[in-house]
NUVEX-178391 format. One line per field, with one value per residue: x, y, z of N, C-alpha, C in turn; chain. Coordinates in nm, 3 decimals. Each point is the difference from the previous one (the first is absolute). Example, Ala and Ser with C-alpha at 12.3 -4.5 7.8 and 13.67 -1.06 7.14 Angstrom:
n_c1 <- c(1.319,-0.035)
n_c2 <- c(-0.569,0.105)
n_c3 <- c(0.780,-0.072)
ca_c1 <- c(-0.089,0.082)
ca_c2 <- c(0.119,0.119)
ca_c3 <- c(0.000,0.006)
c_c1 <- c(0.090,-0.077)
c_c2 <- c(0.120,0.109)
c_c3 <- c(0.000,0.073)
ch <- c(A,A)
# end
This chain:
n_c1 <- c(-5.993,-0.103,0.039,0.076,-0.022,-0.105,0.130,0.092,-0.109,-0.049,0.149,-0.019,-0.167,0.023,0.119,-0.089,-0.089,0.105,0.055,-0.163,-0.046,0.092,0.008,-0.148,0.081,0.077,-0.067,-0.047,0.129,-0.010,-0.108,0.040,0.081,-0.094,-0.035,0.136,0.044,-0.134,0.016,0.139,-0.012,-0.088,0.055,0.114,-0.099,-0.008,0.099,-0.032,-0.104,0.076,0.141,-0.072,-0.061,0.113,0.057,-0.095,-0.026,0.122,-0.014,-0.111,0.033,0.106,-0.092,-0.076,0.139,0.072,-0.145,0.050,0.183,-0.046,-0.010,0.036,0.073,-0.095,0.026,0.099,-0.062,-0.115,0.026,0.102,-0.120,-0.009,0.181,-0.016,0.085,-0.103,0.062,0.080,-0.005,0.127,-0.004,-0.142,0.022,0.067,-0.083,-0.074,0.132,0.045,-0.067,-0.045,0.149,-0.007,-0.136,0.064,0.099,-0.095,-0.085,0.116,-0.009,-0.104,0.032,0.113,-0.041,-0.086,0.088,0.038,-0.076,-0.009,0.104,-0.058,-0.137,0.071,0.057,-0.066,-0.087,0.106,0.015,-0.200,0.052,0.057,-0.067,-0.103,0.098,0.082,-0.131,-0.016,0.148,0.019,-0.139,0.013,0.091,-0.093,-0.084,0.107,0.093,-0.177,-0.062,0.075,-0.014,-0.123,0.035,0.092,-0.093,0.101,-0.047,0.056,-0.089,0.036,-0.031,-0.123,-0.054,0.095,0.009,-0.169,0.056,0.060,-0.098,-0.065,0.098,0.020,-0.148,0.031,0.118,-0.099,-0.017,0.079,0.078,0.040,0.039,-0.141)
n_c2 <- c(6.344,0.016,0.067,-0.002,0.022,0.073,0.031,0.002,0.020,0.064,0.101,-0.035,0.041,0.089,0.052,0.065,0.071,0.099,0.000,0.034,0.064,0.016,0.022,0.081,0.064,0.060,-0.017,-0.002,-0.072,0.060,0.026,-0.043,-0.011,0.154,0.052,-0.054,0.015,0.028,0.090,0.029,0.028,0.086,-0.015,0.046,0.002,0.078,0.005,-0.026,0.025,0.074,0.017,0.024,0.078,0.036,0.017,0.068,0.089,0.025,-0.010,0.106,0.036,0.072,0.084,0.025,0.050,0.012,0.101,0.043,0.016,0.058,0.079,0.072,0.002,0.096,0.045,-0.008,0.063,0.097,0.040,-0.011,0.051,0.112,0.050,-0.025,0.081,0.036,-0.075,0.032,-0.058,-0.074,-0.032,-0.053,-0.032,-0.053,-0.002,-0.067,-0.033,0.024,-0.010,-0.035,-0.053,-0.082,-0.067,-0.049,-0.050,-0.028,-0.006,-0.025,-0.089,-0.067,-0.038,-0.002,-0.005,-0.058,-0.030,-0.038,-0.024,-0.030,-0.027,-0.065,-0.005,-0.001,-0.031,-0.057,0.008,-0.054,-0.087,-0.042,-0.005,-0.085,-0.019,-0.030,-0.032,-0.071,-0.011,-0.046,-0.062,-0.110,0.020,0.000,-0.073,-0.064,-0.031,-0.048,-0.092,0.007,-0.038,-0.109,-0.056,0.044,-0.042,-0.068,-0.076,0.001,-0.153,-0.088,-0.021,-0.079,-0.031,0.058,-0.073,-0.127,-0.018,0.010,-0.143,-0.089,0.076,0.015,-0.102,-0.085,0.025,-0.065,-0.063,0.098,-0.079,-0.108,0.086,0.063,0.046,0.001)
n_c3 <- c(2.423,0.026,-0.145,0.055,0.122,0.009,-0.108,0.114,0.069,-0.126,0.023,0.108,0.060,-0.063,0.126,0.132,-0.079,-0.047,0.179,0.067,-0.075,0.038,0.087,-0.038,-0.136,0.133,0.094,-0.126,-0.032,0.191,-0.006,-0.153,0.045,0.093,-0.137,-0.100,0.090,-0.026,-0.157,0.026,0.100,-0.006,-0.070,0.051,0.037,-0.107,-0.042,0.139,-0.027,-0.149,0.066,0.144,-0.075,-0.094,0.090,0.041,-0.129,0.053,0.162,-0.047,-0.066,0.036,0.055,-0.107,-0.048,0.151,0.000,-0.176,0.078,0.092,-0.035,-0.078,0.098,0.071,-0.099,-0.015,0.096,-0.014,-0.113,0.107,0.169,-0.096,-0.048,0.130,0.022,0.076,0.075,0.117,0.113,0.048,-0.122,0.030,0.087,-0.081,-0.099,0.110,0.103,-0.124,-0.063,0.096,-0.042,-0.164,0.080,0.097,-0.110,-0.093,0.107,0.046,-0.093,0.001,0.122,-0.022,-0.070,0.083,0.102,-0.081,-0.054,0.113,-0.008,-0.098,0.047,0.113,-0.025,-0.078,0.111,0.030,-0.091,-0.047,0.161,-0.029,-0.100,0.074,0.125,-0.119,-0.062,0.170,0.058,-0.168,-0.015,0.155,0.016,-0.108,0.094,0.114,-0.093,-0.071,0.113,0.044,-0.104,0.021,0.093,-0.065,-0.080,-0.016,-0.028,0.153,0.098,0.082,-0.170,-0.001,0.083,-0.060,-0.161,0.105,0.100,-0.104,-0.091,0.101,0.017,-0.165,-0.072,0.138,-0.111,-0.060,0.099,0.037,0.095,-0.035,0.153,-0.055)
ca_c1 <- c(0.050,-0.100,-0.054,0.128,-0.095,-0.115,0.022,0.154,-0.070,-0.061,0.095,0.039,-0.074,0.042,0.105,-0.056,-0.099,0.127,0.089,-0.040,-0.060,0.131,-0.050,-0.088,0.041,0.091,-0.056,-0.071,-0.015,-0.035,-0.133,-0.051,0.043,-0.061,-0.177,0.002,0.038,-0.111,-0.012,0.087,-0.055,-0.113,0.072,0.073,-0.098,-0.063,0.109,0.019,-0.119,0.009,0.040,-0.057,-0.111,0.037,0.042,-0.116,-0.024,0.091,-0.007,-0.140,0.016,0.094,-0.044,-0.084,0.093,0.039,-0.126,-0.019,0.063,-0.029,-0.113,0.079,0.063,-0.138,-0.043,0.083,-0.003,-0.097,0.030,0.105,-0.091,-0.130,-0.007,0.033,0.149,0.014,-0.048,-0.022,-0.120,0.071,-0.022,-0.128,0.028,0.134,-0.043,-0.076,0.056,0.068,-0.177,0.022,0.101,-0.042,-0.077,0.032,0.072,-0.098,-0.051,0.185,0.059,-0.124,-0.002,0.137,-0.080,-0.060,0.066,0.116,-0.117,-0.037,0.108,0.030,-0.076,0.020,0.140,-0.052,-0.089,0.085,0.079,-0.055,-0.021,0.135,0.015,-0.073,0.035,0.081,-0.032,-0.059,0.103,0.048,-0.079,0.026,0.150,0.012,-0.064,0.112,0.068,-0.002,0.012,0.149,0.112,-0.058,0.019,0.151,0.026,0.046,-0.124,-0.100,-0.065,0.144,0.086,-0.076,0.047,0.123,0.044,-0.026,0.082,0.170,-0.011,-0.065,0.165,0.097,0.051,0.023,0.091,0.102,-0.055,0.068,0.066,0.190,-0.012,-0.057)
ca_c2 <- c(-0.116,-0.067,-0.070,-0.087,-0.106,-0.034,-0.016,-0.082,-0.080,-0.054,-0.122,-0.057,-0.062,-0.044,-0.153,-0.134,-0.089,-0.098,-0.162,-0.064,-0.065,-0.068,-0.110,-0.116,-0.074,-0.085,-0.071,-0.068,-0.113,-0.040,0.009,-0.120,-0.151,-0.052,-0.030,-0.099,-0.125,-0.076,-0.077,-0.113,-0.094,-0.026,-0.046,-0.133,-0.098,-0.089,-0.141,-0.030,-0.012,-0.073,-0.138,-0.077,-0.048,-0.103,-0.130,-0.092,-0.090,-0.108,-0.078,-0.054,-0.047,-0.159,-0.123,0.000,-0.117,-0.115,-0.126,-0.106,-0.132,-0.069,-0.054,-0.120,-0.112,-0.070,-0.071,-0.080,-0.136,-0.062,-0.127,-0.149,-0.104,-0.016,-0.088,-0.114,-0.015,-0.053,-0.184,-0.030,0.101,0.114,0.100,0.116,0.135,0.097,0.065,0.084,0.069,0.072,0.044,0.109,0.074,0.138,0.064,0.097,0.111,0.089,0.035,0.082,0.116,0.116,0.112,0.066,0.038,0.096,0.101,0.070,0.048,0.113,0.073,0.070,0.088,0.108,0.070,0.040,0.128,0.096,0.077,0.125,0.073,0.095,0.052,0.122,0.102,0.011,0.112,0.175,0.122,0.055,0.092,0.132,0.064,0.117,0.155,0.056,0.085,0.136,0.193,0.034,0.063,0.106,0.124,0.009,0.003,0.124,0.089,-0.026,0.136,-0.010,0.030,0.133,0.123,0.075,0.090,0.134,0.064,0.039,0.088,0.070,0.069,0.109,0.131,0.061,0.021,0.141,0.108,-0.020,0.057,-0.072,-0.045,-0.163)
ca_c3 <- c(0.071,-0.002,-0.131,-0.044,0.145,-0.036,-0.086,0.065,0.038,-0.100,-0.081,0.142,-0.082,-0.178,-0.015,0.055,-0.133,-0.162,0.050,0.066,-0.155,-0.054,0.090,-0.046,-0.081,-0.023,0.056,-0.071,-0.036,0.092,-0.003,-0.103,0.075,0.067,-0.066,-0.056,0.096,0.037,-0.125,-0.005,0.107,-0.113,-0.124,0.116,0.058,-0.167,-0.051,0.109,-0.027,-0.092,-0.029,0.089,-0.056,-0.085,0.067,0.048,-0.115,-0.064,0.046,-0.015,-0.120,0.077,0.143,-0.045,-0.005,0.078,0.000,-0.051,0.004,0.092,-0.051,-0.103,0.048,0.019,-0.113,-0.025,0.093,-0.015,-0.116,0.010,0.101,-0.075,-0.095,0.033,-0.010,0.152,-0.026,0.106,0.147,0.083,-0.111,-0.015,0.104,-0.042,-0.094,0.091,0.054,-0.057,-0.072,0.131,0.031,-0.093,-0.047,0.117,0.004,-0.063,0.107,0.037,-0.091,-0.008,0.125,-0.036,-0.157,0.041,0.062,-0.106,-0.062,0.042,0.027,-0.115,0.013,0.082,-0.089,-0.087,0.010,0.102,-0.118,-0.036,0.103,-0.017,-0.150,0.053,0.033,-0.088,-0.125,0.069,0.067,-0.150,-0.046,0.103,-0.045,-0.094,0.056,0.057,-0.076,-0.072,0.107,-0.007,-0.142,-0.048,0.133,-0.013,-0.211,-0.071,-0.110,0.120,0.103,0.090,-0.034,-0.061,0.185,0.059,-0.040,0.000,0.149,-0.015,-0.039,0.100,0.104,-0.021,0.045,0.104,0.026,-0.062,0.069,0.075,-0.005,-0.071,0.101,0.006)
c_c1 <- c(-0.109,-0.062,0.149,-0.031,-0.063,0.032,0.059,-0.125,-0.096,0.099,0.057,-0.123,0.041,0.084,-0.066,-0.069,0.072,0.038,-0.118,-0.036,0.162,-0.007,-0.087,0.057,0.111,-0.097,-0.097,0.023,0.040,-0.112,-0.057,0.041,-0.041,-0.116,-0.004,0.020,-0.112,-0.019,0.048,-0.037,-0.079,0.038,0.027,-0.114,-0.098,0.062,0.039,-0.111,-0.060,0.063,-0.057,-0.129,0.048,0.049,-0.113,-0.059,0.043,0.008,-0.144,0.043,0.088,-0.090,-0.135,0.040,-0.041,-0.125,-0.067,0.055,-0.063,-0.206,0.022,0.064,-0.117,-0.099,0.062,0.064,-0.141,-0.035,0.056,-0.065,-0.108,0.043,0.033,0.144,0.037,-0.030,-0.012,-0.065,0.151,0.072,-0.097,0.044,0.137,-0.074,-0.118,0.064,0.035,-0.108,0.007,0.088,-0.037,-0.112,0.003,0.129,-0.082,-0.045,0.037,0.021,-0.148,-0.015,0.093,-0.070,-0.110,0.037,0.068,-0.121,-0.049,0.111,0.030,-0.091,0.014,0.129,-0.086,-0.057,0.133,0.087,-0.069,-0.016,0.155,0.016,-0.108,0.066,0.123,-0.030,-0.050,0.080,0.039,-0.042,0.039,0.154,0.000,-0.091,0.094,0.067,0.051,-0.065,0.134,0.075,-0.090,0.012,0.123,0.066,0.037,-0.131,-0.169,-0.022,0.188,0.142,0.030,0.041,0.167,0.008,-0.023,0.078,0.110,-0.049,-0.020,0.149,0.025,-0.065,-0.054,0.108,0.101,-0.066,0.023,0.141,0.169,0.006,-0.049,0.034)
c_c2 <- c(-0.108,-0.055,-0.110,-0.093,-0.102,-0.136,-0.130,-0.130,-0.079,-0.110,-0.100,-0.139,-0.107,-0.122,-0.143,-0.092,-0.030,-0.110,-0.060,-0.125,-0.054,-0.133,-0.127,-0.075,-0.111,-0.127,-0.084,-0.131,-0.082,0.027,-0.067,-0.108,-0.050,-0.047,-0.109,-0.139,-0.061,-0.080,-0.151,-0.120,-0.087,-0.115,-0.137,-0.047,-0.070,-0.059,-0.107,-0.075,-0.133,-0.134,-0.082,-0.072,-0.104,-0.111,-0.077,-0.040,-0.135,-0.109,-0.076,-0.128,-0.164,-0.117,-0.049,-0.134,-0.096,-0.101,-0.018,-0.104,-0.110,-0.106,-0.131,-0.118,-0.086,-0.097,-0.063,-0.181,-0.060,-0.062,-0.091,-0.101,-0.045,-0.145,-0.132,-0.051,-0.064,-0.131,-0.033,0.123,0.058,0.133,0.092,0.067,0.054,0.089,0.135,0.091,0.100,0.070,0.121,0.087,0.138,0.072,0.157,0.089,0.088,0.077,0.117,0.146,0.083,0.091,0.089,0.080,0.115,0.117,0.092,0.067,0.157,0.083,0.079,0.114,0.080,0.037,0.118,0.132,0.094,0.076,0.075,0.147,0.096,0.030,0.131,0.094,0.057,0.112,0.121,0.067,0.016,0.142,0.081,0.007,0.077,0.142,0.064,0.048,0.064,0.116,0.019,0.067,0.099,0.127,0.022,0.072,0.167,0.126,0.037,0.173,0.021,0.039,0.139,0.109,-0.033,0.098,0.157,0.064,0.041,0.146,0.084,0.012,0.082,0.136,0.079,0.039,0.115,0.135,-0.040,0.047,-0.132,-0.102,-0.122,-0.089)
c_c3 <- c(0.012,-0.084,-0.025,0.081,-0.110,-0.191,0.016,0.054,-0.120,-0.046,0.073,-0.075,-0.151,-0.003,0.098,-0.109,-0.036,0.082,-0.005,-0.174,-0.062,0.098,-0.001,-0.130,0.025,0.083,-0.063,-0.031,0.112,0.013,-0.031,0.052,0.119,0.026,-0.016,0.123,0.067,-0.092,-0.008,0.139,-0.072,-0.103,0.073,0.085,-0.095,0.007,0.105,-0.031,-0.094,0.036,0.084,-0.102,-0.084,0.042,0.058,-0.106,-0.088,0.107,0.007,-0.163,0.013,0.067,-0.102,-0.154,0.057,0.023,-0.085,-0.087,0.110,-0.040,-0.119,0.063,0.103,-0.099,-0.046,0.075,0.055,-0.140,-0.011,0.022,-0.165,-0.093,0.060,0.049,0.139,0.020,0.139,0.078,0.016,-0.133,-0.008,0.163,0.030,-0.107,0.039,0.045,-0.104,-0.024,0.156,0.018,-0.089,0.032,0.179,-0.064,-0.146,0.099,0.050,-0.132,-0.011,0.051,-0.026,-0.131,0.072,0.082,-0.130,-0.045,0.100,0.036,-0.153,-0.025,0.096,-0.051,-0.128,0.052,0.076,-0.159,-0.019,0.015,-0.027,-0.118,-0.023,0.085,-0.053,-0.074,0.046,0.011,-0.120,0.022,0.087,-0.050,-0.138,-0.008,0.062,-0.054,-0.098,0.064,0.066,-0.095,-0.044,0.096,0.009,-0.126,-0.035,-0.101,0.111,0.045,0.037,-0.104,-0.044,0.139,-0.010,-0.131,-0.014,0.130,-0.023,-0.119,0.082,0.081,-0.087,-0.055,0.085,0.073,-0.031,0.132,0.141,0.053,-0.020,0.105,0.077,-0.096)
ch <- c(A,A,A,A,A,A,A,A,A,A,A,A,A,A,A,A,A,A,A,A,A,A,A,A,A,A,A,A,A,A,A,A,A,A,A,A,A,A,A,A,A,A,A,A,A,A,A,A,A,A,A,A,A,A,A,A,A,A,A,A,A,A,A,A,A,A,A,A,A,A,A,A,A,A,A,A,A,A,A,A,A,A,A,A,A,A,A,A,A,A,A,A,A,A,A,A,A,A,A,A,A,A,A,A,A,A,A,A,A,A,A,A,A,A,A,A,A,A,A,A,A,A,A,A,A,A,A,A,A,A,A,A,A,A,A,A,A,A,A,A,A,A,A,A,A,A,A,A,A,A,A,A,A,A,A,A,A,A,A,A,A,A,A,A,A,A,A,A,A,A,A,A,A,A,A,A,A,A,A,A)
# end
């Protein structure tokens, strides 16, 4: 009686490994998805990233445009006073006036140029920062999950313990009485 005890309990054993390792397989490609969801954050704050930068690039670029249309039209009207085009006083300080207008809204857009400027460089080091931490969790999710699929993998440690558990029920199973 005691060697059947003792047999009924090896095989009691045999089926917890066979659910408990049927289990981990079925649970695997929830596992991987939970490795993977830092990955992806990850991903989605690059690209969050990216377009903030590009857009500050492209608005650095626009406004960089804008002064040196603006410059040109500074020159452009200081060659007028050059070539003489002005004949009266209340003409030369309508002409002044303008010469100011352009040369405070150059002024205007510089400042705007410079702010963009550093906004493009702090954009810049925050992408770096996320393309670096981009290629770390790459590298940790694919350390993950190949000790996942290798602790799972049929040909794995996990795939090797269920088919020696479900060998180990059954034949433990010719010495089990009809009954159970």
């Amino acid at each position: 009686m005691k060697g059947n005890l003792q047999q009924l309990i090896e095989l009691q054993e045999a089926d917890l490994r066979v659910e408990e390792l049927a289990l981990r397989k079925r649970r695997l490609p929830e596992l991987i998805e939970a490795a993977r969801q830092p990955l992806h954050t990850a991903q989605t704050e690059h690209d969050i990233l990216k377009k903030a930068y590009d857009l500050a690039v492209h608005d650095r670029k626009s406004r960089e445009q804008d002064l040196a249309v603006q410059e040109q039209a500074i020159t452009k009207l200081n060659d007028r006073a050059a070539k003489g085009e002005i004949k009266t006083n209340k003409e030369y300080q309508a002409h002044r006036f303008e010469v100011e207008l352009a040369k405070k809204k150059k002024s205007e857009i510089e400042d705007e140029l410079l702010l963009l400027m550093d906004l493009v460089d702090m954009k810049k080091k925050e992408l770096t920062r996320a393309e670096e931490a981009l290629k770390t969790l790459e590298q940790r999710f694919k350390t993950e999950k190949a000790d996942l699929e290798g602790s799972v993998d049929a040909r794995g440690r996990a795939g090797r313990d269920h088919e020696q558990a479900q060998r180990d029920r059954r034949g433990g199973g010719g010495f089990a009485p009809a009954d159970l």
